[in-house]
Legacy VTK file of the C-alpha trace (Angstrom):
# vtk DataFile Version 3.0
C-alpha trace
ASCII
DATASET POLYDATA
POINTS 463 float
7.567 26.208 -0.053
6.827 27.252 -3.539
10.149 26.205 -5.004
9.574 22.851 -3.530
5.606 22.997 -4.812
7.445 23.783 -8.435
9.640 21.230 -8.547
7.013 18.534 -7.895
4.897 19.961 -10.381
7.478 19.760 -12.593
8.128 16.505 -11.669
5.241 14.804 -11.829
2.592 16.728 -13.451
0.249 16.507 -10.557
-1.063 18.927 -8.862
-0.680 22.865 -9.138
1.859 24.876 -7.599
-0.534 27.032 -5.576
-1.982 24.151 -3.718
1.127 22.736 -3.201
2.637 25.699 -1.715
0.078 25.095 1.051
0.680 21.565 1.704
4.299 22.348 2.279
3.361 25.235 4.425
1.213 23.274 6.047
3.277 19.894 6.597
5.606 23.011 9.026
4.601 25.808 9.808
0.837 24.684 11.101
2.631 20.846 12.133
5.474 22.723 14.017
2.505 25.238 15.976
0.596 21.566 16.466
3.368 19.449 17.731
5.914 21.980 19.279
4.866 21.386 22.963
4.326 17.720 22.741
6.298 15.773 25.517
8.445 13.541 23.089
11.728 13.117 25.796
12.385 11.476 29.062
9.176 11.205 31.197
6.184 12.394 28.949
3.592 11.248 31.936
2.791 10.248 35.385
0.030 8.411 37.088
0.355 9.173 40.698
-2.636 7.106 41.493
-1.256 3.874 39.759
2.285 5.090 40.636
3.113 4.619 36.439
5.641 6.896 34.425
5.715 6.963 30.967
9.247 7.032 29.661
10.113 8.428 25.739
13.126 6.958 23.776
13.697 7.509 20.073
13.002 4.506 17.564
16.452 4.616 15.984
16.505 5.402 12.134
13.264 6.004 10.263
13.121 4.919 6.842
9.939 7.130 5.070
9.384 5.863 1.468
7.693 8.958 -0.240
4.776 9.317 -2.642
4.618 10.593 -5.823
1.064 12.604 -5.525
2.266 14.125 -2.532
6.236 13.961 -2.382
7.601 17.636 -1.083
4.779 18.252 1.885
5.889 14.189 3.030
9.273 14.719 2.893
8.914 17.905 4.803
6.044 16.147 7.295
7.845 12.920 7.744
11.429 15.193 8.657
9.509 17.460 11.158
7.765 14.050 13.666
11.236 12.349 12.912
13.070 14.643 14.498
10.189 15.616 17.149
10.813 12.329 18.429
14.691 12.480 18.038
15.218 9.862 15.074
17.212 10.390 12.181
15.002 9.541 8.617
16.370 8.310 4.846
13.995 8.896 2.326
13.042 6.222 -0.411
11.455 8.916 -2.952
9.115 7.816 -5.846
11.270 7.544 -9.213
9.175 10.175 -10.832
9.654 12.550 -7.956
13.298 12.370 -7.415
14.368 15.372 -7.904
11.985 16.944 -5.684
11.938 14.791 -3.070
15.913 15.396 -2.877
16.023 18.705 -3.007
13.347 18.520 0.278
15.202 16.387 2.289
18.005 18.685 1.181
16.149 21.790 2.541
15.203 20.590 5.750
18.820 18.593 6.750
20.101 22.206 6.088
17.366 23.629 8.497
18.361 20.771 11.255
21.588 21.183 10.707
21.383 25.482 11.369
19.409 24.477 14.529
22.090 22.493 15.903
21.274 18.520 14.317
23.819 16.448 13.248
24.421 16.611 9.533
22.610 14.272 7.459
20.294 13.739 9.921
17.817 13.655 7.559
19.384 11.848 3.960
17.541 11.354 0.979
18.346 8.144 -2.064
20.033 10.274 -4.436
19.411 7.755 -7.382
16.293 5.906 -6.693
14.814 3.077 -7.614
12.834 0.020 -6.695
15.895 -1.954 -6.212
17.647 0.978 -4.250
13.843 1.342 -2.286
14.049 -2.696 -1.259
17.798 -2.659 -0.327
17.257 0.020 2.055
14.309 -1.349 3.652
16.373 -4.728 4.285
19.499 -2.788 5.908
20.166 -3.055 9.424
20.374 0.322 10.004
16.420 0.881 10.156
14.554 0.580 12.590
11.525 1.548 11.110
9.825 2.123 7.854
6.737 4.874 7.331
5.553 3.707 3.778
3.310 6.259 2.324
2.655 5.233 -1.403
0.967 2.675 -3.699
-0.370 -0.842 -2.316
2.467 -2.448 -3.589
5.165 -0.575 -1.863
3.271 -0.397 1.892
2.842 -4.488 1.360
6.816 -4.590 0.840
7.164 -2.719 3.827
5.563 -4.709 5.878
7.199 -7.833 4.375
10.244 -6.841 5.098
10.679 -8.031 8.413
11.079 -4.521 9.758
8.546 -2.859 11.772
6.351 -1.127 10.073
3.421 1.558 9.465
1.863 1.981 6.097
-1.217 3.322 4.735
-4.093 1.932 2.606
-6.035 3.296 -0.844
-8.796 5.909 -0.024
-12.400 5.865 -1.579
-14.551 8.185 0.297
-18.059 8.698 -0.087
-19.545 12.462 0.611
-22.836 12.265 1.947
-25.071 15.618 1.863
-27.355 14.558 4.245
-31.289 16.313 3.968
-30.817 18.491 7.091
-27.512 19.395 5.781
-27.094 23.230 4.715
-26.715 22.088 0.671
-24.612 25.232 -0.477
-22.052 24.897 2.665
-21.775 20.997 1.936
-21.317 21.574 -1.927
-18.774 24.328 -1.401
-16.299 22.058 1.234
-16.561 19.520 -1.327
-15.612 21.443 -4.331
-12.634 23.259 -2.235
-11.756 19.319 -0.959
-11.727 17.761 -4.717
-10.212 20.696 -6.281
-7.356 21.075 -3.736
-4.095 20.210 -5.887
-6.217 18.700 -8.032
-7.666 16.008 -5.904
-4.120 13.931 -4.965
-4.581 13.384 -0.995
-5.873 10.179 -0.312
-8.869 11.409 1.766
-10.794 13.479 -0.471
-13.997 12.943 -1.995
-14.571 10.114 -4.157
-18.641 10.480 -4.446
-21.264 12.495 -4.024
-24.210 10.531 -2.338
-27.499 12.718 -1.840
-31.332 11.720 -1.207
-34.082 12.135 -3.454
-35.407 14.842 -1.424
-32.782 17.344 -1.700
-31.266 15.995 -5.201
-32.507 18.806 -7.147
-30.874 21.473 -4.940
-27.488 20.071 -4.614
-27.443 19.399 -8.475
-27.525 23.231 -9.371
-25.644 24.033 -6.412
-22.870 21.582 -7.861
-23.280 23.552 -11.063
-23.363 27.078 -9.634
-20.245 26.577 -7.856
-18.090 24.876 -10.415
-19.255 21.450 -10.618
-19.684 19.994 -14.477
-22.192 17.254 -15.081
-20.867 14.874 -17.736
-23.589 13.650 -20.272
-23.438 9.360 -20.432
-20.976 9.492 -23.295
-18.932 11.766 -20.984
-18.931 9.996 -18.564
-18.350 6.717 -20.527
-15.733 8.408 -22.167
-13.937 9.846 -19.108
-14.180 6.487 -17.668
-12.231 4.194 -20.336
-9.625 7.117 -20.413
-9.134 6.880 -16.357
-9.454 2.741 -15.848
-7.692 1.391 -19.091
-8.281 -2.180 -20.095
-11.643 -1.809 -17.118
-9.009 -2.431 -14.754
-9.458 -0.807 -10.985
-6.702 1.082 -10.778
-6.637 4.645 -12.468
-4.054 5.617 -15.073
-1.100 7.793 -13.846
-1.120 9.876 -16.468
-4.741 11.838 -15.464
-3.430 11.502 -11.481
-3.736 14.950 -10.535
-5.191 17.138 -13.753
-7.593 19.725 -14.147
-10.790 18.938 -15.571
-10.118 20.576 -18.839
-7.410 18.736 -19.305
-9.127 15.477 -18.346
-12.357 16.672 -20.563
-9.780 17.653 -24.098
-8.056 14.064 -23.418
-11.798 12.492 -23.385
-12.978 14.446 -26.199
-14.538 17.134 -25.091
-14.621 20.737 -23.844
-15.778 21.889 -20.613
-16.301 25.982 -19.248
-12.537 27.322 -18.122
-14.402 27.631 -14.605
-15.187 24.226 -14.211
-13.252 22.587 -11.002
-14.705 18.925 -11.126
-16.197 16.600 -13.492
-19.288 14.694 -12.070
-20.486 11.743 -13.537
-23.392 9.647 -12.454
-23.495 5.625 -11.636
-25.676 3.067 -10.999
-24.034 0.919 -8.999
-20.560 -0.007 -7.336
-17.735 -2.209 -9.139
-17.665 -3.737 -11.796
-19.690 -1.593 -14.514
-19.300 1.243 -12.534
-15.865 2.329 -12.882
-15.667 5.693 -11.091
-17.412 3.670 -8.322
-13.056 3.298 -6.941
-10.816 5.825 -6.034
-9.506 8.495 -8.729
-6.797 10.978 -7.248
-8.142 13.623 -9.566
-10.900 15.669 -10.234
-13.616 13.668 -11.182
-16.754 12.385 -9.030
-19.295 9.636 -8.729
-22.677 11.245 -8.396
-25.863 8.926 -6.336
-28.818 9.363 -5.473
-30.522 7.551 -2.667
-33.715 7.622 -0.707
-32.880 7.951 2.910
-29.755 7.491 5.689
-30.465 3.945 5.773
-29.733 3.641 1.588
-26.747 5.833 2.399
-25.675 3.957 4.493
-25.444 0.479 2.443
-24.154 2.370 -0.008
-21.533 3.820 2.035
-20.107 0.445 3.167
-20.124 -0.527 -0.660
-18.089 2.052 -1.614
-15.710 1.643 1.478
-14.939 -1.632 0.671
-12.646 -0.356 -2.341
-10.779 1.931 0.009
-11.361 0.491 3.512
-10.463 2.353 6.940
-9.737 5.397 5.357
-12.229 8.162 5.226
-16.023 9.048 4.903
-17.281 12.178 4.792
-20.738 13.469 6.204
-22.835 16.337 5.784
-25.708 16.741 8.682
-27.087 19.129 11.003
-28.390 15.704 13.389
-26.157 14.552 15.833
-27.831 11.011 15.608
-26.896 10.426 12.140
-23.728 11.344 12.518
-23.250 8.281 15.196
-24.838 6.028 12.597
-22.284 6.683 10.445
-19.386 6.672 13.213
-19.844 2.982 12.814
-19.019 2.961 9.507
-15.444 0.886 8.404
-13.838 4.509 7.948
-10.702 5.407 10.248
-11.967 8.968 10.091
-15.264 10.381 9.813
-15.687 13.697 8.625
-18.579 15.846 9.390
-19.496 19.418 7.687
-15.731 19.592 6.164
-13.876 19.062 3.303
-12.135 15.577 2.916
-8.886 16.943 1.794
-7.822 19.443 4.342
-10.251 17.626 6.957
-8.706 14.003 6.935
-5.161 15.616 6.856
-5.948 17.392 10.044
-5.768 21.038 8.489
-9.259 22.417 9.021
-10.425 19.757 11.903
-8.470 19.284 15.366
-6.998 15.653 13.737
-3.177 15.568 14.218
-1.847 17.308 11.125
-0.672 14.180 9.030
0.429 12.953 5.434
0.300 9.716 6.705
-2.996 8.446 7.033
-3.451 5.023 9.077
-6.595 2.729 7.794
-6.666 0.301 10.652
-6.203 -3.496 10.351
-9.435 -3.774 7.985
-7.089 -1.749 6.075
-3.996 -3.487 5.729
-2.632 -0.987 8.240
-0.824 -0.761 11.685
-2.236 1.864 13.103
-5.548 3.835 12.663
-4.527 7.531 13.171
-2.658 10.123 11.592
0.585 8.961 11.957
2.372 11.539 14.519
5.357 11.598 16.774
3.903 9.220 18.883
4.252 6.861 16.745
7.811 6.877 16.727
8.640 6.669 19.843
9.350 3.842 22.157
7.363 4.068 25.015
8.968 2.705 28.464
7.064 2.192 31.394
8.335 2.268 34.847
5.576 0.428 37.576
6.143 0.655 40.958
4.881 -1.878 43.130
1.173 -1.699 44.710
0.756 -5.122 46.324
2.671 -7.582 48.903
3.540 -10.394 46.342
4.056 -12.542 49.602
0.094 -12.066 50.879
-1.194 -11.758 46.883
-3.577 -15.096 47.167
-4.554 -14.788 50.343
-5.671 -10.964 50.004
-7.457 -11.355 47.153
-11.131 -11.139 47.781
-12.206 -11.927 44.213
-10.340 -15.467 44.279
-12.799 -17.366 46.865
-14.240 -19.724 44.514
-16.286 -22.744 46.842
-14.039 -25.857 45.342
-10.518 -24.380 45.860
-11.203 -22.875 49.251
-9.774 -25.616 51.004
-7.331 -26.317 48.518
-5.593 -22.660 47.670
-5.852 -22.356 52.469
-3.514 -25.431 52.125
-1.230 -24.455 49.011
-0.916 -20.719 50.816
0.188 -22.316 54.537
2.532 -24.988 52.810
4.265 -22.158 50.907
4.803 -19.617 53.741
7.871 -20.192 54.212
10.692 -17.739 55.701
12.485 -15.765 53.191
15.442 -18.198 52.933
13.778 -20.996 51.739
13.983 -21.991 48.220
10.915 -22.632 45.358
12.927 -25.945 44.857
12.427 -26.853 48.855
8.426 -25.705 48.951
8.059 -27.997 46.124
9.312 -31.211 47.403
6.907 -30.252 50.432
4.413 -31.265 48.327
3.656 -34.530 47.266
2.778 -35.279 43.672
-0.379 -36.607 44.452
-1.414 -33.270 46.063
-0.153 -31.202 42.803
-1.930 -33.800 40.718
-5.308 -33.224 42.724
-4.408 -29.124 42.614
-4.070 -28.615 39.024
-6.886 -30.835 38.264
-8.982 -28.795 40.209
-7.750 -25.531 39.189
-8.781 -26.840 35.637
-11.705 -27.934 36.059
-12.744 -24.494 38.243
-11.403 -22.281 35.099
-13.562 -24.404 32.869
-16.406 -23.802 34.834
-15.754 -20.087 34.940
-15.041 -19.972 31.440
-18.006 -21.672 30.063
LINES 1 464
463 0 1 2 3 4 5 6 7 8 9 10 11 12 13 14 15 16 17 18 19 20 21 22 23 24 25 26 27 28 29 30 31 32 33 34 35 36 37 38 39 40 41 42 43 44 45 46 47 48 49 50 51 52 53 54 55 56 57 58 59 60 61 62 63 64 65 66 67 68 69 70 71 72 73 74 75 76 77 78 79 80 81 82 83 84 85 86 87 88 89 90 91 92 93 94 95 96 97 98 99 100 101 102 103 104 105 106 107 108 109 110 111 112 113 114 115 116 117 118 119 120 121 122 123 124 125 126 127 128 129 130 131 132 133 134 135 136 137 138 139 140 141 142 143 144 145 146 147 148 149 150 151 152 153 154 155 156 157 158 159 160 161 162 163 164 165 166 167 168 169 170 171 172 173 174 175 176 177 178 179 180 181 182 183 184 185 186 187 188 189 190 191 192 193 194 195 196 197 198 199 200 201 202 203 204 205 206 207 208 209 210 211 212 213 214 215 216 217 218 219 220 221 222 223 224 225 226 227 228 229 230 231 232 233 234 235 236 237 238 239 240 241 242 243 244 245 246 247 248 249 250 251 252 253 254 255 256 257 258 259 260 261 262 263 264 265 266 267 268 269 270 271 272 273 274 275 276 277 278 279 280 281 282 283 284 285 286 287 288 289 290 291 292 293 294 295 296 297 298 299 300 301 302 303 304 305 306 307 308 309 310 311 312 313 314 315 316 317 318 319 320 321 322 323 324 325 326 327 328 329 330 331 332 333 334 335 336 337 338 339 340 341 342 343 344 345 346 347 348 349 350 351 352 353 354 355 356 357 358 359 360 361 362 363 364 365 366 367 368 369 370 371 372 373 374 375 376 377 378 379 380 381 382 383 384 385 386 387 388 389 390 391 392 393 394 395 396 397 398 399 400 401 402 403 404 405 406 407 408 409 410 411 412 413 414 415 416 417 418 419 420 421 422 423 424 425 426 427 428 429 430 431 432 433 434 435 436 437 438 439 440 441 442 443 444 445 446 447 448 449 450 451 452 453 454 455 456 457 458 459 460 461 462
């Protein structure tokens, strides 16, 4: 775990080795405890009542196309529900974490292979790039592709004719709540934003508070490691994140401390300082740390009430749709306000980070995080073993086909009474005879007058 965690730091520059280490730990040794008495072969359920079985068969080969903020813990996460579900998986990895991501897939074939695998059941690109990334998503060999990465690559995945499951951007707001215990919500979103230096998708974008506790969560923020930028700050943190006021943040400060974010800016912050904070007015344009920064710097609002919040909420969502909001509350009622928000995952009273990733909530443990369809995703979930597997069914029979129409008591409408007593005694016939024979027994007229009534009943119904 920590030479892999090194590696990618070296790398990429994201992140910090320490946090790292824990992702990796995390993406086996707590996924393996989670997942290691799932049903993932042959029948996986029954339904006695229904007389159903559920029947598991492996996808084929899994094509996972790997991040850069995140490449060693999705390499090792992606290998683990893989082979849960008995597929073999080829990594795609980001050109800027090649190394890395080889030397993972490298790790855990070797593991597979000591427990009795196939060799190179789990294969990496050894010379990527996007050319390499497209050609392998086109092959024949795979069956399916888990794209985990920027917009651009989860859009080629799905355009390229294979099935698919990707996941979208992330911009979630943090809502401390007025019930909400202030120094407990402040310190799960400092640990959240901090972790690795804010790179998972799910963790805190904003800060959203109400007037009436805005005072106490500002010098909480500040007691526990939270920096308030001044406006040039701010203004100045802002053109170095979003160059050109585009929406999309500059890879370079992806993952970076805040002093090292602060000295690029132009300015010096305390060596204990673990997030910038930076008020806005508004959402979009104008408002550029309004959209999602994988790094340690947060929007800061202020609102009135849960209703504000709420709007506000939905604003902010729209730049990172179906992903993640986070909530802060002691009342039960607002917390099913905000269940209805356009968030796959609503967190409540934890940090985003290790929350929407399923380490410190009972979520599936996942570096895969599904945004639904308003999301440009497949799924909605963590992305788990279930989802690649191919799920057979096997139905036993629970009604006489031959006495279907006649037997059922919910198909007595007035008008084809008559009509559906004559169509069931004209085609009762012995099991020799033939649909072509029952058919000639009637004339066209009477299918003429039978359809047309059948048509005009459903219309009824319908309307």
């Amino acid at each position: 775990a920590v030479e892999l965690a090194q590696l990618a730091v070296k790398d990429t520059g994201f992140g910090n080795v320490a946090d790292k280490t824990y992702k990796n730990h995390a993406a086996a040794t707590l996924l393996y405890e989670q997942i290691k008495d799932e049903k993932t072969v042959g029948i996986i359920s029954k339904d006695t009542e229904m007389k159903t079985m559920d029947v598991a068969e492996p996808v084929g080969l899994v094509m996972g196309i790997v991040p850069s903020t995140n490449p060693t813990s999705t390499v090792i996460f992606k290998s683990m529900i893989a082979l849960k579900a008995r597929n073999a998986i080829v990594f795609a990895p980001h050109p800027a974490a090649a190394t890395c991501t080889f030397r993972a897939a490298e790790i855990m074939n070797e593991a597979a292979k000591s427990a009795g695998a196939p060799d190179n059941i789990i294969t990496c690109v050894s010379n990527s790039t996007m050319g390499s990334t497209n050609e392998l998503m086109h092959a024949k060999e795979v069956k399916l592709i888990i794209a985990t990465g920027g917009p651009g690559m989860v859009k080629a995945a799905y355009s390229s004719g294979k099935p698919a499951i990707g996941v979208g951007a992330g911009n979630s707001p943090s809502y401390i709540e007025r019930s909400a215990d202030v120094k407990e919500a402040v310190s799960q979103i400092i640990a959240s934003k901090s972790f690795d230096y804010g790179t998972i998708c799910a963790s805190e974008q904003s800060i959203i508070c109400e007037k009436c506790n805005e005072g106490e969560v500002v010098s909480e923020l500040k007691k526990q490691g939270g920096y308030f930028m001044n406006e040039a700050e701010t203004d100045a943190v802002c053109k170095l994140l979003f160059k050109n006021g585009g929406h999309a943040m500059d890879a370079k400060f992806v993952g970076r401390s805040p002093q090292v974010i602060s000295k690029a800016a132009g300015f010096e912050v305390p060596a204990d300082a673990k997030i910038l904070i930076g008020r806005q007015a508004g959402v979009g344009e104008g408002n550029p740390l309004s959209y999602e920064k994988l790094t340690t710097v947060l929007a800061f609002y202020v609102v009135e009430d849960w209703q504000e919040a709420c709007k506000l909420s939905i604003e902010l969502l729209q730049n990172g749709i179906g992903h993640t909001m986070n909530l802060h509350t002691n009342r039960e009622d607002i917390v099913l306000k905000f269940a209805a928000k356009p968030a796959s995952r609503i967190l409540v009273n934890t940090g985003g980070s290790q929350g929407g990733t399923g380490i410190s909530t009972g979520l599936p443990i996942s570096f895969t995080l599904g945004c639904g369809t308003c999301g440009g995703s497949s799924v909605s979930e963590n992305v788990s073993p279930k989802h690649l597997l191919n799920i057979k069914k096997v139905a036993f029979g629970l009604k006489d086909i031959t006495t279907l129409v006649e037997d059922d008591k919910s198909f007595n409408h007035p008008e084809l009474k008559d009509v559906v007593k004559e169509c069931v005694n004209k085609t009762q016939c012995d099991s020799n005879s033939s649909l072509e024979h029952v058919t000639k027994d009637m004339s066209d007229k009477e299918l003429k007058v039978l359809t047309e009534l059948v048509r005009k009943t459903l219309s009824e119904m319908n309307a």
